[in-house]
C-alpha positions as semicolon CSV with decimal commas, in nm:
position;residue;x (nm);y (nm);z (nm)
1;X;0,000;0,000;0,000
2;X;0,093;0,333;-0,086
3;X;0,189;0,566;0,186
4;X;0,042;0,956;0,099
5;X;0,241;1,252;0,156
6;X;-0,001;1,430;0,384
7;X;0,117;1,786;0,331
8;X;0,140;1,764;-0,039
9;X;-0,174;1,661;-0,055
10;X;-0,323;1,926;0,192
11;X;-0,176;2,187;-0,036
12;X;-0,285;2,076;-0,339
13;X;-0,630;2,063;-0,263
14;X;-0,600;2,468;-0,071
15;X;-0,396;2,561;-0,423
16;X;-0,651;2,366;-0,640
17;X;-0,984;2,532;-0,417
18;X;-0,835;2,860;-0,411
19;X;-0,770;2,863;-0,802
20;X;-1,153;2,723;-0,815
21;X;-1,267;3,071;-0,625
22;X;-1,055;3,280;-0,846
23;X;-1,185;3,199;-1,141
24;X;-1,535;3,231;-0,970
25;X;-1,471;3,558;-0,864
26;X;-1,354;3,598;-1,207
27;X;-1,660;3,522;-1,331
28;X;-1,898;3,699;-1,132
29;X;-2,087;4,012;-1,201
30;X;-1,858;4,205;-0,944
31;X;-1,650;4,449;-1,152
32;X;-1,959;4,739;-1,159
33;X;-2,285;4,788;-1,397
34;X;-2,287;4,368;-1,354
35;X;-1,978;4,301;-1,593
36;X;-1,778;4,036;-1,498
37;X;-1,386;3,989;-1,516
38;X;-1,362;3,910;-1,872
39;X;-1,556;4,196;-1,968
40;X;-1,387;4,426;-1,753
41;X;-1,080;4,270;-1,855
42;X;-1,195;4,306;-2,243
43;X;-1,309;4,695;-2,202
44;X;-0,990;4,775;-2,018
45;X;-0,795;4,680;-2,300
46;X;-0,981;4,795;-2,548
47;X;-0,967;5,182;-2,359
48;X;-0,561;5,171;-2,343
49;X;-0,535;4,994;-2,763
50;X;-0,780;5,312;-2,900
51;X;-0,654;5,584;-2,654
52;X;-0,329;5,501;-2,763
53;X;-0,357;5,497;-3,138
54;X;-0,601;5,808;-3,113
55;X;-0,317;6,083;-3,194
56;X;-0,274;5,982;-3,516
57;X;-0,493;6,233;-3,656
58;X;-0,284;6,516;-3,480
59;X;0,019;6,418;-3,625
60;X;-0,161;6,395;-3,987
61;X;-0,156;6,761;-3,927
62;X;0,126;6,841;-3,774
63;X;0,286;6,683;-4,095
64;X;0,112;6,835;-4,343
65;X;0,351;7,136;-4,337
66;X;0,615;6,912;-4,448
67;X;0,456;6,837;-4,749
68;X;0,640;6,842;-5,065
69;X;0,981;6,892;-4,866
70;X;1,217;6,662;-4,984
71;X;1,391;6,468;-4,739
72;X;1,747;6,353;-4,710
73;X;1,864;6,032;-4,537
């Protein structure tokens, strides 16, 4: 008969139950106006990749006084 390693297996099962209430939490409607983590997550990212890229246009401007300059590398 095998014998078990006690604490191992006490901390596998407290890693293993709290990974299980993570990923409920995660889950959950908790994050405001009943989103859950993965929306939150989703709209997060989505408000730094456009407010990043939004000053683009500026620069379109910005540049156009360079137009027909020639430039020399």
């Amino acid at each position: 008969m095998a014998k078990t390693n006690k604490k191992s297996l006490f901390m596998g099962i407290l890693l293993a139950v709290s990974f299980f209430g993570v990923l409920g939490l995660i889950f959950s409607p908790i994050f405001g106006e009943g989103r859950n983590g993965l929306t939150y997550a989703d709209d997060m990212f989505n408000t730094l990749s456009k407010g990043s890229s939004y000053f683009i246009p500026e620069l379109q401007k910005n540049a156009e006084k360079f137009n027909g300059q020639a430039l020399s590398v």
